[in-house]
C-alpha positions in Angstrom: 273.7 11.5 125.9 273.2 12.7 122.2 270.4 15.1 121.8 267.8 13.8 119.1 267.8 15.8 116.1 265.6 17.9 114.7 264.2 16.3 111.4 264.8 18.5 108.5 261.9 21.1 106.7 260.1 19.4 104.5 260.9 20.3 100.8 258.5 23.4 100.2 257.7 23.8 96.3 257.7 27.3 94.9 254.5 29.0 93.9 254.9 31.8 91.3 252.0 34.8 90.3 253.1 37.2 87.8 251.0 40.3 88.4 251.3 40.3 92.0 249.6 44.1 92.5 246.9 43.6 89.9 243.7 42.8 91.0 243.5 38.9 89.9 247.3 38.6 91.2 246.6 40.2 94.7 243.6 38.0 95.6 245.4 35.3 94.6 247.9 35.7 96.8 246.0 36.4 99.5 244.3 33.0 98.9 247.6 31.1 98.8 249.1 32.9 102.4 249.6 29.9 104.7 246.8 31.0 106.6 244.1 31.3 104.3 245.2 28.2 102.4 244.7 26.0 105.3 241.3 26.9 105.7 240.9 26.7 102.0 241.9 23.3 102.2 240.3 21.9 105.3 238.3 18.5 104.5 239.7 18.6 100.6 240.8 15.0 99.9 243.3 17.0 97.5 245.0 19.6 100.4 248.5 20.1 99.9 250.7 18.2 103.0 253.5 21.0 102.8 252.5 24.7 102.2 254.5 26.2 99.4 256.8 29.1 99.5 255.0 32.0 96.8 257.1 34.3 94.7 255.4 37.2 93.1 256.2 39.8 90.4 255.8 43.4 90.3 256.9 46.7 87.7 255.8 49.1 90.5 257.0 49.0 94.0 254.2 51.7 95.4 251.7 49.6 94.2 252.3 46.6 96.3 249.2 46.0 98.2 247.3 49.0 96.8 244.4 46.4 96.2 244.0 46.7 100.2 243.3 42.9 100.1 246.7 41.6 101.5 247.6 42.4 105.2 251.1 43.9 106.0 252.4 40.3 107.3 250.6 38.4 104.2 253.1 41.1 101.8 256.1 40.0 104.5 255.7 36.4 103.9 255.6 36.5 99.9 258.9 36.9 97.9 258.6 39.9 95.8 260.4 40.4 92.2 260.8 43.6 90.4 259.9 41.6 86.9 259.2 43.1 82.9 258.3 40.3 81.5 259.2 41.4 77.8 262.4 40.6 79.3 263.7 37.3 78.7 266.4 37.3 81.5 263.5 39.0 83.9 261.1 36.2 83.0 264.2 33.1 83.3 264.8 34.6 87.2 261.2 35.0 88.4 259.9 31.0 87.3 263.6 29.7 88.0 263.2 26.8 90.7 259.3 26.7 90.4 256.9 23.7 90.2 254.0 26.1 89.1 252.9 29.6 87.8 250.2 31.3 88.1 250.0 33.4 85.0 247.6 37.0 85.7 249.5 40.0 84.5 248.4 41.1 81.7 247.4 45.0 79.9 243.5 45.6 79.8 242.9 48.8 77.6 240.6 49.7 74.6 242.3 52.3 73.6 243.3 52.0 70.0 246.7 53.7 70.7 247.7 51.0 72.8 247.5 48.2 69.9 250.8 48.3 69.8 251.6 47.7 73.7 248.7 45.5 74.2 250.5 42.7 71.7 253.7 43.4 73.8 252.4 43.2 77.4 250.1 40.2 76.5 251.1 38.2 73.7 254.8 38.5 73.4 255.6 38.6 77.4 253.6 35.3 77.7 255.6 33.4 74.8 258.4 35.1 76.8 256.9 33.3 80.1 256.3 29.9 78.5 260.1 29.7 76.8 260.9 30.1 80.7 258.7 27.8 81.7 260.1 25.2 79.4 263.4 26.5 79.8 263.6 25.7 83.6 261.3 22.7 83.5 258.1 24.4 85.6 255.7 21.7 85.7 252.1 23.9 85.1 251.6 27.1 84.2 248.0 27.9 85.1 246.8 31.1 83.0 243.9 33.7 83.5 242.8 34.6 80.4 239.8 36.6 79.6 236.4 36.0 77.7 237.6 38.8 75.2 240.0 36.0 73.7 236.6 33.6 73.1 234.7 33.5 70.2 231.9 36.6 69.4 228.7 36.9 71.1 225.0 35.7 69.5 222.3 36.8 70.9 220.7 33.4 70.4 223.5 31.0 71.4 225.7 31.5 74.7 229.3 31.8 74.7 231.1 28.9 76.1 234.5 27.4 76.0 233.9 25.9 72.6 232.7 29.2 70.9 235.1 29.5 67.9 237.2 32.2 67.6 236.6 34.3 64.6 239.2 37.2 63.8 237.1 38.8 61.6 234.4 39.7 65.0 236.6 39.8 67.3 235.8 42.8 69.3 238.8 44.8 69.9 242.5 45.0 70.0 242.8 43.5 73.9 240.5 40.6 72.7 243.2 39.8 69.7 246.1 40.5 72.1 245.1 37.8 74.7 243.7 35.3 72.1 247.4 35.6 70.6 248.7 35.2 74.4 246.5 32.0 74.5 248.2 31.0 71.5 251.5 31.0 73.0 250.3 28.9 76.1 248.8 26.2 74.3 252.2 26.3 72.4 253.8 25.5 75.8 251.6 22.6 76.2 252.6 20.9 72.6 256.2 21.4 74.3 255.4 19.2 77.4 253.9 22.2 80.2 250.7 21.3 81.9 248.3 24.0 81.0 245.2 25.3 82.5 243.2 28.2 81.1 240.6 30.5 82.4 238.2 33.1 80.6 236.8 34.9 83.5 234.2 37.7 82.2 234.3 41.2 83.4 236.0 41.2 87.4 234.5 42.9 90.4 234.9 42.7 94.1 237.3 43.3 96.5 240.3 45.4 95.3 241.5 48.9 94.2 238.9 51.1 92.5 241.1 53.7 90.2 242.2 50.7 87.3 240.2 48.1 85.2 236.2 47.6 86.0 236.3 48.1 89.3 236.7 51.2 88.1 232.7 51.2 87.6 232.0 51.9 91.4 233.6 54.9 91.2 231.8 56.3 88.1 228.7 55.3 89.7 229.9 57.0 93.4 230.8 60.1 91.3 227.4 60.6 89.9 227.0 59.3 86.7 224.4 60.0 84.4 224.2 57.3 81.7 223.8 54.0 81.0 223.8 51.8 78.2 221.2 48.9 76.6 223.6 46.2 76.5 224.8 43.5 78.9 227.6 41.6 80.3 229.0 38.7 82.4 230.6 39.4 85.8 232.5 37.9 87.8 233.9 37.7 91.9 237.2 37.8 91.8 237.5 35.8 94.6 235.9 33.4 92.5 238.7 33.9 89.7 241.3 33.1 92.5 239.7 30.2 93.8 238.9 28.5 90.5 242.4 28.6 89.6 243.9 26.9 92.6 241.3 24.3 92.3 241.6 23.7 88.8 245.4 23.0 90.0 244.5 21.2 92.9 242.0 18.7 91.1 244.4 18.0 88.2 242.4 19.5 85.7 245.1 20.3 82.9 244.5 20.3 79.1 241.4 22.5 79.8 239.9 26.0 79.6 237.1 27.1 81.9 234.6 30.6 81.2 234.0 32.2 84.3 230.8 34.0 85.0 228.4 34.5 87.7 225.8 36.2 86.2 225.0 37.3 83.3 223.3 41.5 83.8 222.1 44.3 81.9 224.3 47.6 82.7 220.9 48.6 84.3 220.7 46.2 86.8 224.3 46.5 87.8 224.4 50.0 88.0 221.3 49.9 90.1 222.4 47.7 92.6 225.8 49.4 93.0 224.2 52.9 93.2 221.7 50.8 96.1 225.1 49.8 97.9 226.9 52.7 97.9 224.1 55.3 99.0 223.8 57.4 95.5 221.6 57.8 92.9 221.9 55.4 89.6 221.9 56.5 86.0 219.0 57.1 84.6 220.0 58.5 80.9 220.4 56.0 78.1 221.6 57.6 74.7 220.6 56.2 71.8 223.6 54.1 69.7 224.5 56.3 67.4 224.5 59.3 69.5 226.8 57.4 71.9 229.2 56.1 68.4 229.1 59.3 67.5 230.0 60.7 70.7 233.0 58.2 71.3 234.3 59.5 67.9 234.6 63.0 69.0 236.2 61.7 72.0 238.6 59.8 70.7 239.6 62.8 68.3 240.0 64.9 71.0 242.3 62.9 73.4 243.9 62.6 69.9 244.8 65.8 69.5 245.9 66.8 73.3 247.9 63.1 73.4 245.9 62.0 76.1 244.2 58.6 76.4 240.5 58.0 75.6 238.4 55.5 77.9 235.5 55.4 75.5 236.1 54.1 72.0 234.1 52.6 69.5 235.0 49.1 70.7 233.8 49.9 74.3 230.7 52.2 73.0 229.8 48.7 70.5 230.4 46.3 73.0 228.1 48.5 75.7 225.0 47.9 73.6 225.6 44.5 72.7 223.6 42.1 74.2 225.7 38.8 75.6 225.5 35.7 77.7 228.2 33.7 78.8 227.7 29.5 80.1 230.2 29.5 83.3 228.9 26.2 84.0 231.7 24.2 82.6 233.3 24.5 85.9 230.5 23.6 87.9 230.5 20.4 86.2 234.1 19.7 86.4 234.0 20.9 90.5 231.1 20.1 92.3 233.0 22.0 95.2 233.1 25.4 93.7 230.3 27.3 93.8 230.0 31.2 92.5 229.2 34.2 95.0 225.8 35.6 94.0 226.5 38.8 91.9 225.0 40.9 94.9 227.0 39.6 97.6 229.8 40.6 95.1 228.6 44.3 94.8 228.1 44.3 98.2 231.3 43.1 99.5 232.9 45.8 96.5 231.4 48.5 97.8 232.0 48.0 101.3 235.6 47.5 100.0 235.6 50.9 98.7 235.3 52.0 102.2 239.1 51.7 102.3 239.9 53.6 99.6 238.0 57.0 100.7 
């Protein structure tokens, strides 16, 4: 008597992330493990009925799982590629065989020494991206932009999704660099790839606290003294992560979505991170042009010793400007997704932290 066969494996597609160790890129992935995608997809008419193989890219070996968000079998199960984007053969091998990217590395700096960098990392590695995309017929690249490539804030009008862009106030190098990267992507989509874009606003949560603005928990931890007059928009990034597999899930292509949760003075979030992490807040805030001023002798410093300078006259303008930001868009579009409260976030971030002591 024959034995029955076995029926084969279903076809699995292939899941890309570029920016695997960043802090977008990490929760991501930990989103789209097996496990976690199951119950991310339990009772959603649009759950996936074969779980797909990921693929993720790195430039830095030691900094695979340094966000302290992936477990040690979650790292095991993903495919890891060493990947420079600015390459084209680098970017050909990492989308080669995949139905979808997600798109999240990306350079975040201020610094005007890095204008030139910035436009390399950004714009010309996604154009890089897309021509592989196209080249080996990926079906949707979904990419995380940021609200820095959206038109200028007005005090008396919220910035949405339809906010033109404006070249002349845009407000700094990074915002130029990723509006140019956004560019390139909607070029891909006049070339026949699906396209969905996000703008989230500024990212906290859960994730490594010594790069980008979770970097703000550990100023605040380390005493500091001053704050600021402006405001901002924040956002979970758990929220980031799950808007952009929904957004793929629900078919949503042709479309950009602003992400924000709140929007805060610099005050308030301050405040309730120094409440969350045991320490005192800032209580200082410097007039503007003391703190221009400042920045400019800052910047002339780090200047002269070649080192780089984390408070410029972009950051120092855009800390006492006051914005809003509509993240309802989304809302609209999902009735599913819903956005952590911005306390729960600086809770969970600071409890996060915990890890990294």
């Amino acid at each position: 008597m024959n034995k029955p066969q076995s029926s084969p494996e279903p076809h699995r597609p292939l899941w890309v992330v570029t920016g695997g160790t960043g802090l977008v890129g990490e929760n991501l992935l930990n989103l789209l493990c097996a496990k976690n995608l199951k119950d991310f997809d339990h009772n959603d008419s649009t759950a996936l009925s074969t779980i797909p193989r990921i693929r993720a890219s790195y430039r830095d070996q030691n900094r695979i799982g340094c966000q302290k968000v992936l477990s040690q079998e979650d790292q095991h199960s993903i495919e890891w590629m060493l990947c420079d984007l600015t390459q084209w053969g680098d970017a050909e091998k990492l989308v080669e065989g995949a139905e979808l990217v997600f798109h999240c590395a990306a350079l975040i700096s201020y610094d005007p020494k890095d204008r030139t960098n910035l436009r390399r990392q950004n714009a010309q590695s996604t154009a890089r991206l897309v021509d592989a995309c196209l080249a080996n017929n990926v079906r949707r690249l979904v990419y995380v932009s940021s609200i820095a490539a959206l038109g200028a804030p007005d005090e008396n009008k919220p910035v949405d999704e339809d906010t033109p862009w404006s070249e002349k106030g845009a407000s700094s190098v990074y915002g130029r660099s990723k509006f140019a990267a956004e560019l390139e992507v909607w070029r891909g989509q006049e070339e026949g790839l699906e396209i969905i874009v996000v703008n989230p606003s500024v990212i906290l949560g859960t994730g490594a606290f010594d790069t980008g603005s979770n970097q703000m928990f550990t100023k605040v931890q380390r005493g500091l003294k001053f704050y600021s007059s402006g405001s901002l928009g924040i956002v979970d990034v758990r929220d980031v992560a799950k808007a952009c597999l929904m957004l793929h899930q629900h078919n949503l292509v042709g479309q950009r979505f602003l992400l924000n949760g709140a929007n805060l003075t610099f005050k308030a979030l301050f405040d309730e991170m120094a409440t969350c992490l045991g320490c005192q807040p800032p209580t200082l805030c410097p007039p503007y042009g003391l703190a221009k001023f400042t920045a400019a002798i800052l910047q002339r410093w780090a200047n002269l010793r070649g080192q780089r300078n984390y408070i410029s006259a972009e950051t120092v303008k855009a800390a006492y400007t006051r914005k809003h930001y509509d993240g309802s868009r989304i809302l609209r579009a999902l009735p599913q997704f819903h956005y952590t409260p911005w306390t729960q976030t600086i809770a969970d971030g600071a409890a996060h932290r915990s890890l990294f002591a």
